[in-house]
C-alpha positions as CSV (number, residue, x, y, z in Angstrom):
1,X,0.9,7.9,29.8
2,X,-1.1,4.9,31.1
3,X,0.4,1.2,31.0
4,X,-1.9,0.0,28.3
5,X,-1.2,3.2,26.5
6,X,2.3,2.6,26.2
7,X,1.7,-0.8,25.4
8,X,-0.9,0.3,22.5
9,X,2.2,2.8,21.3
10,X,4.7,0.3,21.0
11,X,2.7,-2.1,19.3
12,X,1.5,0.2,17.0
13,X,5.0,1.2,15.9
14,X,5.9,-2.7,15.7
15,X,2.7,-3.4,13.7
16,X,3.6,-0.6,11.5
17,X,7.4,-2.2,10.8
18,X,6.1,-5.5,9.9
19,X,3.7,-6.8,6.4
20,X,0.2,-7.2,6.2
21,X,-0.6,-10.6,7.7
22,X,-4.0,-11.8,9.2
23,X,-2.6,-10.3,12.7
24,X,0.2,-9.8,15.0
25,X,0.1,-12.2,18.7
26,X,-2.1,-10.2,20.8
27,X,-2.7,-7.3,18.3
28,X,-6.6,-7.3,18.3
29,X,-6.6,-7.5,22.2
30,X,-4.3,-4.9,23.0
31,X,-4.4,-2.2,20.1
32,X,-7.7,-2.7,18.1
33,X,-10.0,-3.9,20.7
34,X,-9.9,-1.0,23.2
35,X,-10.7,1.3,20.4
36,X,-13.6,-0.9,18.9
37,X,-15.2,-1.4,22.4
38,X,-15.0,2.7,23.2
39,X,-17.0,3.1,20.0
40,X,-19.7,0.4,21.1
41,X,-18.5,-2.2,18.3
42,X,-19.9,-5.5,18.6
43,X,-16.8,-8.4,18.4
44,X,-17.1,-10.0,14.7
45,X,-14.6,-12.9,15.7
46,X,-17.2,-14.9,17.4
47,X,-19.5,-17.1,15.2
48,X,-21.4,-16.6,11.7
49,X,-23.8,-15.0,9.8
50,X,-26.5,-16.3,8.3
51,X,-26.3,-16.9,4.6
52,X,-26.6,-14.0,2.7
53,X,-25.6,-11.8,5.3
54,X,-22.6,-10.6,6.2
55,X,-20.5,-8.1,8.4
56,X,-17.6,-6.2,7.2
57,X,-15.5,-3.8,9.3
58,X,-13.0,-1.4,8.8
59,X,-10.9,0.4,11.3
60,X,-8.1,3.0,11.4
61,X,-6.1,3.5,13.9
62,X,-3.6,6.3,12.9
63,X,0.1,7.4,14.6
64,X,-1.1,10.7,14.4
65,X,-4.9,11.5,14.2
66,X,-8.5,10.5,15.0
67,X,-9.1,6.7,15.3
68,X,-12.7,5.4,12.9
69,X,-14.2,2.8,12.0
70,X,-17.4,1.6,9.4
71,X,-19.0,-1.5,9.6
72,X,-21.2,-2.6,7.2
73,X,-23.7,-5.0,7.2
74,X,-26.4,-7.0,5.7
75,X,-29.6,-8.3,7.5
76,X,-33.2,-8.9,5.6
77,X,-32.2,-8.0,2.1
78,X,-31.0,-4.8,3.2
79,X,-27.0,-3.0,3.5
80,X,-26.7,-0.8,6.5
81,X,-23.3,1.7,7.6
82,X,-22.4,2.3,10.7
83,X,-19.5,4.7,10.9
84,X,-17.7,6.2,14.6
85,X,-14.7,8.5,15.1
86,X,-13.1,8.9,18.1
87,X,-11.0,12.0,19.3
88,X,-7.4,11.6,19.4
89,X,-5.1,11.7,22.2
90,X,-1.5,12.0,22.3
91,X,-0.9,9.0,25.0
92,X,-3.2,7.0,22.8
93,X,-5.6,6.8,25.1
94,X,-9.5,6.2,23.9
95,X,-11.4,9.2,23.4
96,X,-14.9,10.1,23.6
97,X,-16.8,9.6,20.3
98,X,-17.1,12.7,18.1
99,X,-18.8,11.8,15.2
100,X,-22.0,8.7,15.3
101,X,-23.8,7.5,12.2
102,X,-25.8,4.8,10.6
103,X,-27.1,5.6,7.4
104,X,-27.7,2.8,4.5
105,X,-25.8,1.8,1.2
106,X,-27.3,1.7,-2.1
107,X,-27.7,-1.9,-3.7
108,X,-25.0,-0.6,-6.2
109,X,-22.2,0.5,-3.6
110,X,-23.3,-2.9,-1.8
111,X,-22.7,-5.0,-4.6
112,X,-19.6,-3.0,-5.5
113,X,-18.3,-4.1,-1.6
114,X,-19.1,-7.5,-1.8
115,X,-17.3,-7.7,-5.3
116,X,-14.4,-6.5,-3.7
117,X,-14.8,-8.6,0.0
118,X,-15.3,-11.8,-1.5
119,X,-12.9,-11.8,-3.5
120,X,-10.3,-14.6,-2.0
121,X,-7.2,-12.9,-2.9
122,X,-8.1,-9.7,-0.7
123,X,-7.2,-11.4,2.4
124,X,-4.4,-12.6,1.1
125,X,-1.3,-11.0,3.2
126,X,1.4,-9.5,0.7
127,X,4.7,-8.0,1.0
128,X,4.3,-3.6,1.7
129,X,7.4,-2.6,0.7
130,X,9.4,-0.2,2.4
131,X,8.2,2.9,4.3
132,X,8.6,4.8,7.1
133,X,7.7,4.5,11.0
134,X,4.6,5.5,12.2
135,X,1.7,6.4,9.7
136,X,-1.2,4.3,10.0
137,X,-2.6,0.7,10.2
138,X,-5.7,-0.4,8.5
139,X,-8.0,-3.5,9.8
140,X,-10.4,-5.4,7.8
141,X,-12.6,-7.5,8.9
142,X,-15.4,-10.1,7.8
143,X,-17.8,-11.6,9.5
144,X,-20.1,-14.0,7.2
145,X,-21.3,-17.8,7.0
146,X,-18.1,-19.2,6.1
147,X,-16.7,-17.9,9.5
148,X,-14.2,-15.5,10.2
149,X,-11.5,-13.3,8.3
150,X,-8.9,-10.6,9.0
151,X,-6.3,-8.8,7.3
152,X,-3.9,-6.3,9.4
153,X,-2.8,-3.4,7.0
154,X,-0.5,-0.8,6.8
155,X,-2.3,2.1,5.3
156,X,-2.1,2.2,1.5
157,X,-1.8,6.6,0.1
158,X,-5.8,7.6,0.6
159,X,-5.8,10.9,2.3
160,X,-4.6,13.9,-0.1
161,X,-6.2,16.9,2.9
162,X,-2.8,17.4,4.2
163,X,-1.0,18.5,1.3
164,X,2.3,18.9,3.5
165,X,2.3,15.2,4.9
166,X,1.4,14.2,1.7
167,X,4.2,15.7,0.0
168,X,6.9,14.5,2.1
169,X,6.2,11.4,4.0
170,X,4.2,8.8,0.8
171,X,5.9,8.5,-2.4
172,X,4.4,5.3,-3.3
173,X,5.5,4.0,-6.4
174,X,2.5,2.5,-9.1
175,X,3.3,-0.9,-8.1
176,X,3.4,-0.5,-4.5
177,X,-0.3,1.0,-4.9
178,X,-1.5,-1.7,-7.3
179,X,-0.6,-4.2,-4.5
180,X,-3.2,-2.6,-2.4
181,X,-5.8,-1.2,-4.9
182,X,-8.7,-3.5,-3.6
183,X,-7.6,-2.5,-0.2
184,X,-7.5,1.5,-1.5
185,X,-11.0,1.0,-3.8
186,X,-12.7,-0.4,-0.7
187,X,-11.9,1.8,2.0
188,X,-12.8,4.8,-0.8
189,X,-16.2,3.5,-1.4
190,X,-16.5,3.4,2.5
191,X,-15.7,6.9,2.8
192,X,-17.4,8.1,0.0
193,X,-20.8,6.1,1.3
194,X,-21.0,7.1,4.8
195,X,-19.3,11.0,4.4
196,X,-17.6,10.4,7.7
197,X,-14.9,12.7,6.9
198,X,-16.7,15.4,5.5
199,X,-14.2,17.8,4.9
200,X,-11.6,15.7,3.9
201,X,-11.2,14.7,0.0
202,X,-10.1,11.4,-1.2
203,X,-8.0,10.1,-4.0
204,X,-9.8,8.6,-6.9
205,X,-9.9,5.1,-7.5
């Protein structure tokens, strides 16, 4: 295991101890950033977007599994998705990209996002409750005229494919998941959109 790659471990387990918040010190440079730049990701923290368009970014970055992220964004009156996955490596180091595409949103699932995104309260940190080490972290990210904003996650129940993990390792109660149903609505509509896990299902909203 490299240097930065025990670095990005450890961090990843102290992220995953702590509550949402807009980020940890150093946490987009040394966990988010190498992934984001291995999957040719443009940086959304520096400057704005025009009014009326707009950027928005997720990214997972799992304990166990393959890091992805979708971007979404909005240039002459039309909402484009570009999703990446990147194969996973036990020492956490970034893998080569195994799955590439842009493909555009409907003005429905694009006015469904921006419902959710612009919504103040969304990027509002919030108190996760208690759960176990590991799992995954979510980043959101949006990049519009008003500036900047980022909201450091740990991931909300979403993935029902693995029945076993599912089973033993998230028994979220109904109020833990209402805390992050904009976060869980969002990053389904994502999924749903761009098909970037094919053969995994998703919970329903």
């Amino acid at each position: 295991m490299t240097a930065r790659s025990l670095i990005a471990a450890c961090l990843i387990l102290l992220a995953s101890t702590a509550a949402s918040k807009a980020m940890l010190p150093g946490e987009f440079k040394d966990v988010w950033w190498p992934y984001l730049r291995g999957m040719k990701e443009p940086l959304l923290a520096r400057g704005k977007a025009k009014d009326g368009d707009f950027q928005f970014r997720w990214t997972r970055l799992p304990h166990y599994g393959e890091p992805v992220s979708v971007r979404i964004w909005r240039a002459h009156g039309q909402t484009y998705a570009h999703a990446v996955r990147l194969k996973f490596y036990l020492d956490y180091r970034v893998g080569r990209t195994t799955r590439d595409q842009t493909s555009r949103l409907s003005d429905k699932e694009a006015g469904l996002l921006r419902s959710y995104i612009e919504d103040p309260d969304f990027w509002q940190p919030r108190h996760e409750g208690d759960r176990i080490l590991g799992g995954t972290r979510w980043l959101f990210e949006l990049q519009d005229s008003s500036g900047y904003h980022v909201l450091s996650v740990f991931s909300p129940v979403l993935f029902l494919s693995d029945q076993e993990v599912g089973e033993r390792a998230y028994h979220w109660t109904p109020a833990q998941k209402r805390i992050f149903r904009r976060e869980i609505q969002v990053v389904t509509l994502l999924l749903r959109s761009t098909r970037i896990f094919p053969d995994e299902l998703t919970a329903q909203e």
